[in-house]
C-alpha positions in Angstrom: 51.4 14.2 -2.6 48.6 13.8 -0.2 44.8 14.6 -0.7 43.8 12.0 -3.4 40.7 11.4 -1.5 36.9 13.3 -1.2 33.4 12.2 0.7 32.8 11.3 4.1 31.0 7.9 3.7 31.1 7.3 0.3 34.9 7.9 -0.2 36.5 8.2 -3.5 40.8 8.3 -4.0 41.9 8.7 -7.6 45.2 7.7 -8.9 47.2 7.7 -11.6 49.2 10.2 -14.3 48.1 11.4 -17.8 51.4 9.5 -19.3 51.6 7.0 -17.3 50.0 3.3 -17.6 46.9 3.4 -16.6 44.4 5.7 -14.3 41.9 4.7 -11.9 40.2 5.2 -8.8 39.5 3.4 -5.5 35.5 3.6 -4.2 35.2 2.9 -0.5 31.6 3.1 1.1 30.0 1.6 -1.6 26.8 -0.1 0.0 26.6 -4.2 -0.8 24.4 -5.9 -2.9 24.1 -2.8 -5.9 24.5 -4.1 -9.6 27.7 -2.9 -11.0 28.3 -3.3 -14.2 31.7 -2.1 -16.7 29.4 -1.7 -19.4 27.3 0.6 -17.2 29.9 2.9 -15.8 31.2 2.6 -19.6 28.5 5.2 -20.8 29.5 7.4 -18.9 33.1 7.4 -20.1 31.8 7.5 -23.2 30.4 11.1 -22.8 33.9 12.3 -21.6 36.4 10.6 -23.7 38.8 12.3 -25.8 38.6 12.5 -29.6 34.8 12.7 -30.3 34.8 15.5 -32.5 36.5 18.2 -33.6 36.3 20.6 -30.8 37.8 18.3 -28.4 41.5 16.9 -28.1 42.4 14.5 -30.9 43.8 12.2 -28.2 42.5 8.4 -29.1 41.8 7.1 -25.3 38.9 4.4 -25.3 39.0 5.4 -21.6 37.8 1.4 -21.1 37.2 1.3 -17.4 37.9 -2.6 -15.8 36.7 -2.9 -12.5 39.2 -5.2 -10.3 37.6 -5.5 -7.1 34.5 -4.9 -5.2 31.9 -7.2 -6.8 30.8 -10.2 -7.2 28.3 -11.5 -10.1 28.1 -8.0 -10.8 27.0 -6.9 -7.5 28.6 -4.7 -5.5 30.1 -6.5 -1.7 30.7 -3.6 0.4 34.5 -3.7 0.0 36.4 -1.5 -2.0 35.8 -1.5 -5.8 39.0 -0.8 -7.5 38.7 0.5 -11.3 41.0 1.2 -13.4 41.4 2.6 -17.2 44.7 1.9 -19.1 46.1 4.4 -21.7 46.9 3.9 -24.6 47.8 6.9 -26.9 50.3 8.9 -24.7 52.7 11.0 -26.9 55.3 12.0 -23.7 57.4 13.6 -27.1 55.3 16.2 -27.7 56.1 17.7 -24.1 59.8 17.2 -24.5 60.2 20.9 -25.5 58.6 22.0 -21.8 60.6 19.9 -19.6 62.5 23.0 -18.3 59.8 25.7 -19.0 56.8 26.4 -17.0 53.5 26.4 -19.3 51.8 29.7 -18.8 48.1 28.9 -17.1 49.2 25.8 -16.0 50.2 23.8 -12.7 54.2 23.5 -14.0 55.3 26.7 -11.4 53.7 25.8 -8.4 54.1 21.6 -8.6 57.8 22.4 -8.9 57.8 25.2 -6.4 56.2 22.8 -3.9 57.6 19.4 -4.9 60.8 20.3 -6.6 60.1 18.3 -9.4 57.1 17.5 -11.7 56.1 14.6 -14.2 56.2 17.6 -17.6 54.4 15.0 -19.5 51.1 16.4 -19.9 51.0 17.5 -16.6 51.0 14.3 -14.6 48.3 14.1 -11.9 47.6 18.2 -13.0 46.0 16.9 -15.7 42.6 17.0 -16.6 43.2 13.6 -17.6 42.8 12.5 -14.3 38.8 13.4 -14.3 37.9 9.9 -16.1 38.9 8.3 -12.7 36.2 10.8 -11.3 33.4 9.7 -14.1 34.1 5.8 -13.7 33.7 6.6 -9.5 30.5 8.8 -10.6 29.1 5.7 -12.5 29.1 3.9 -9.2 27.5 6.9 -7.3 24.5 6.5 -10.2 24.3 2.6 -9.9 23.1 3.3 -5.6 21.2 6.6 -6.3 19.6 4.7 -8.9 18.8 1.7 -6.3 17.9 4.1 -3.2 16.6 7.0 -4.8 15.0 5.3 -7.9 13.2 9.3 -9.1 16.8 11.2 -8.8 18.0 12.6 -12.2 21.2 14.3 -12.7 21.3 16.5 -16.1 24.6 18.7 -16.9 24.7 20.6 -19.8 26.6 24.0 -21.2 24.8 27.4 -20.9 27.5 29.6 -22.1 30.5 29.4 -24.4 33.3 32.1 -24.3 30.8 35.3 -23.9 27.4 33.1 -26.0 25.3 32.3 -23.8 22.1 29.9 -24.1 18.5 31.4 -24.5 16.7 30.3 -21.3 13.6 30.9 -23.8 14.5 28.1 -26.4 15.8 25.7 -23.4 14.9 22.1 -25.0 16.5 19.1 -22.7 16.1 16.8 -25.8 18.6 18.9 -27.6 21.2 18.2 -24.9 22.7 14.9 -26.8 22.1 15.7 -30.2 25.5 17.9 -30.5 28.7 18.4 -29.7 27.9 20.5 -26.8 25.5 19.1 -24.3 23.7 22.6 -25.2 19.7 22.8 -24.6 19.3 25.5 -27.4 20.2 24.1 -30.8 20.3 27.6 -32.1 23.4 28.4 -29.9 25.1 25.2 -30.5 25.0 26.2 -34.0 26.6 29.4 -33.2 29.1 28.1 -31.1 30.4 25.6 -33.5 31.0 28.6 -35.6 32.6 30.4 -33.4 35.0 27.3 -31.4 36.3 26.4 -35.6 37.4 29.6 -35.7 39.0 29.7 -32.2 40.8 26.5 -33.0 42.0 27.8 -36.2 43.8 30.5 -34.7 45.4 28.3 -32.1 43.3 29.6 -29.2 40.7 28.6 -26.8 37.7 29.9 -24.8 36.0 28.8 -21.4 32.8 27.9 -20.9 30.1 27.8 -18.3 28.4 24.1 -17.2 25.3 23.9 -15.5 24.2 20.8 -13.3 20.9 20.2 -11.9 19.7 17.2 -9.4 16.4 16.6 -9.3 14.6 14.0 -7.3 16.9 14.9 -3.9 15.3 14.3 -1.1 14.7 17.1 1.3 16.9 16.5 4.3 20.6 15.9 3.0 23.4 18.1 4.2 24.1 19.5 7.7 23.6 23.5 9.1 27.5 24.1 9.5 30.5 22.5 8.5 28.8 19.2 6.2 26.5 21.7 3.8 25.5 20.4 1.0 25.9 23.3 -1.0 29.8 23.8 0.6 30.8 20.1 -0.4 29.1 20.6 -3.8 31.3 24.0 -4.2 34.0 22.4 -2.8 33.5 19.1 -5.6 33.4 21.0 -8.1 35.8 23.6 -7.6 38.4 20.4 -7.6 37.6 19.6 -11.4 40.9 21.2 -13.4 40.6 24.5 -15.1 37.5 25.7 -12.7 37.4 28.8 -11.1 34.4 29.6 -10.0 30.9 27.7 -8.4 27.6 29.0 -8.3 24.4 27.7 -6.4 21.2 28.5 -7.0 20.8 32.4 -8.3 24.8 32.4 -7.1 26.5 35.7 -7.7 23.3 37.4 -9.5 21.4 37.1 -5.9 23.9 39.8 -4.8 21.5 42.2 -7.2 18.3 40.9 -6.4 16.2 42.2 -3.2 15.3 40.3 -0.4 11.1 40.4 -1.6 13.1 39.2 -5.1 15.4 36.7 -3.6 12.8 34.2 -0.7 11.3 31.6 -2.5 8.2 31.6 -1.2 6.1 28.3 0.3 3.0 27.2 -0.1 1.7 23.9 1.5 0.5 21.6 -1.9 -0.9 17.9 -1.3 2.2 16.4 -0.8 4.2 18.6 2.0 5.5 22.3 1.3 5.7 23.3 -2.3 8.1 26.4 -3.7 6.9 29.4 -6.2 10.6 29.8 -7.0 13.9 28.0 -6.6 16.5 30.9 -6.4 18.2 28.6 -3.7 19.2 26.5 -6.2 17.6 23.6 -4.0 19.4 24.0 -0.5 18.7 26.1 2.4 20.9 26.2 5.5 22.9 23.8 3.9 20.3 21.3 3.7 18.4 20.4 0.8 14.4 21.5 0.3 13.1 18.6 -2.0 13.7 21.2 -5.1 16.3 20.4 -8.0 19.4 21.3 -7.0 21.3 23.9 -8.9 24.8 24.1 -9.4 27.0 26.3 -11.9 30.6 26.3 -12.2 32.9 28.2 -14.9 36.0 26.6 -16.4 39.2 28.8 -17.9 39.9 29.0 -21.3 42.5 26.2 -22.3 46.1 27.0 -21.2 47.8 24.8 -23.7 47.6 26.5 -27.2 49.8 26.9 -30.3 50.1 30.5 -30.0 53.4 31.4 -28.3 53.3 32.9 -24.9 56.1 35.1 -22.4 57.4 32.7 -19.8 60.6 31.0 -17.9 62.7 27.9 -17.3 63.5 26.2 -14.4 67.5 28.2 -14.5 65.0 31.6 -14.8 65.6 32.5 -18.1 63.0 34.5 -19.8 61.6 32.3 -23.1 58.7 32.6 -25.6 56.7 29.0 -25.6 54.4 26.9 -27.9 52.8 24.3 -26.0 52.4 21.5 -28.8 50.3 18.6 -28.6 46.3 17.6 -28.8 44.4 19.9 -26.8 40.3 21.2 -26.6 40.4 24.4 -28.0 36.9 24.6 -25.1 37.6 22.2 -22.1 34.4 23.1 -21.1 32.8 20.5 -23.4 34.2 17.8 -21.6 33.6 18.8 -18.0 30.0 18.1 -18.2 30.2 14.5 -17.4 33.1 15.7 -14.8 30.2 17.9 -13.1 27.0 15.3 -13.2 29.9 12.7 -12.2 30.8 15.1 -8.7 27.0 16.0 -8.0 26.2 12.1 -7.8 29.4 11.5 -5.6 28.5 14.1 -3.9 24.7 13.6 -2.9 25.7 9.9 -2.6 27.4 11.1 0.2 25.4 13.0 2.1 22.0 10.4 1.5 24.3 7.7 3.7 25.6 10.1 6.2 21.6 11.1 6.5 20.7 7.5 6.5 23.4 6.7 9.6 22.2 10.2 11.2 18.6 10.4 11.3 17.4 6.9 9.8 15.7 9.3 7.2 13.1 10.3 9.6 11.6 13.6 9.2 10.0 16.8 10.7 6.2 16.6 9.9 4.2 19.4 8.2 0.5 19.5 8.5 
């Protein structure tokens, strides 16, 4: 399998299988002399681990990350800084039952149509397992934004669960880590945790909608064709499992709005050009404006439920399946570290290939 690997400078290669040993990944392009830390990358495998509550998978990973290579006295070196996190509550025997039948909604048909075989346990490398490799990389990302861009924030939270959606009216940051949810309106994270019991009593699931905004980004990052900012953000988070569709800035609602609706208009404040509106979502042409960038993506309902579903085996046969195990009755709830983790990697990126490009010089207004 070939394609382990995203970024231009700051390259990132995950490895590893949802039953197997251990998971990791390998972060090349890391600049020298940044304080890296496992504790610090630790918090942020402590927002995505498994097992939190309730309306997540009952899986006990402590998803402890150990970083191998790559620093020294907690600095970074510039060489290669290997991490890995070892697992330790696989249960291969719940998938036992699947090892000739393709899970509906799930990679099985097409890994073993293009591989002719597959690792059934969990999925293997299909699974979203594998995005704790991307939050321990992202942790690295944060630790050199932090040190070159010491005013960027990256803030992911959920605006929709199944067809609830947040009210933009009652949007309250604070209330972000204060439930189960990384929802801004307590009022729907009430009503969601109504609503996801149920679900999960009746052996189904629901998808969910995760919002991620950079602010702080310098104006500058990204290139007019094939290095856009916005395309290698789409493209970042289209690779996080279950998620089928991206949205930047006003995203598929801009198709109803006018063109007078639609230009965010500029006005020249004390500082350099200033915005009335951001329907953009932060990037023009591929290039970022110096707003908060904006970015939306929506993740599928869960595939693996309780409630039997049509499918076949690997000798065709037509069977009914129950796909048993410890799955989140919303996955959803877990991809927002996944998404802040991808935007960091991501505008990482694209501030050293702007760096090597242009020195950071820029065009003067006024």
């Amino acid at each position: 399998m070939s394609f382990n690997t995203f970024g231009h400078l700051f390259r990132v290669t995950t490895w590893g299988e949802s039953h197997g040993p251990a998971l990791g990944a390998t972060v090349d392009g890391c600049p020298p002399g940044v304080e890296i830390e496992a504790g610090a990358l630790q918090h942020w495998l402590d927002k995505r681990k498994p097992g939190q509550n309730k309306f997540t998978t009952q899986r006990q990973e402590p998803d402890a990350v150990r970083i191998l290579s790559g620093t020294f006295d907690g600095k970074s070196t510039g060489t290669p800084i290997q991490l890995m996190i070892e697992n330790t509550d696989q249960r291969s025997k719940d998938y036992g039952e699947i090892a000739k039948s393709f899970r509906p909604g799930h990679a099985d048909l097409t890994y073993h149509q293009k591989y002719g075989l597959r690792d059934y346990r969990g999925g293997g490398r299909s699974s979203a397992r594998e995005t704790a490799a991307r939050v321990a990389a992202g942790g690295v990302a944060r630790a050199v934004l932090a040190q070159l861009v010491p005013g960027l924030k990256i803030t992911g939270y959920m605006v929709q669960v199944g067809p609830h959606q947040i009210d933009r009216a009652r949007f309250d940051a604070t209330q972000i880590e204060q439930n189960p949810f990384w929802c801004p309106d307590a009022t729907a994270a009430a009503d969601w945790a109504v609503y996801l019991d149920d679900l999960r009593k009746n052996h189904n699931s629901v998808g969910a909608v995760i919002e991620v905004v950079a602010s702080g980004v310098p104006a500058g990052l990204g290139a007019p064709l094939y290095a856009k900012l916005d395309s290698d953000l789409a493209a970042a988070m289209m690779s996080i499992n279950a998620v089928k569709a991206v949205e930047i800035g006003e995203g598929m609602a801009a198709a109803a709005l006018t063109g007078v609706e639609n230009a965010d208009e500029i006005r020249m404040g004390a500082n350099g050009p200033e915005f009335l509106s951001n329907h953009a979502g932060g990037i023009l042409g591929g290039i970022s404006t110096g707003q908060d960038v904006v970015v939306r993506f929506a993740v599928k309902p869960t595939s693996s439920i309780l409630t039997p579903r049509r499918t076949i085996t690997t000798g065709g046969d037509e069977v009914e399946l129950i796909t048993k195990g410890r799955h989140d009755p919303c996955v959803g709830i877990r991809a927002v570290p996944v998404g802040e983790a991808m935007m960091a990697c991501v505008i990482l990126d694209h501030l050293l290939m702007d760096r090597g490009q242009t020195g950071g010089v820029r065009g003067e207004i006024g």
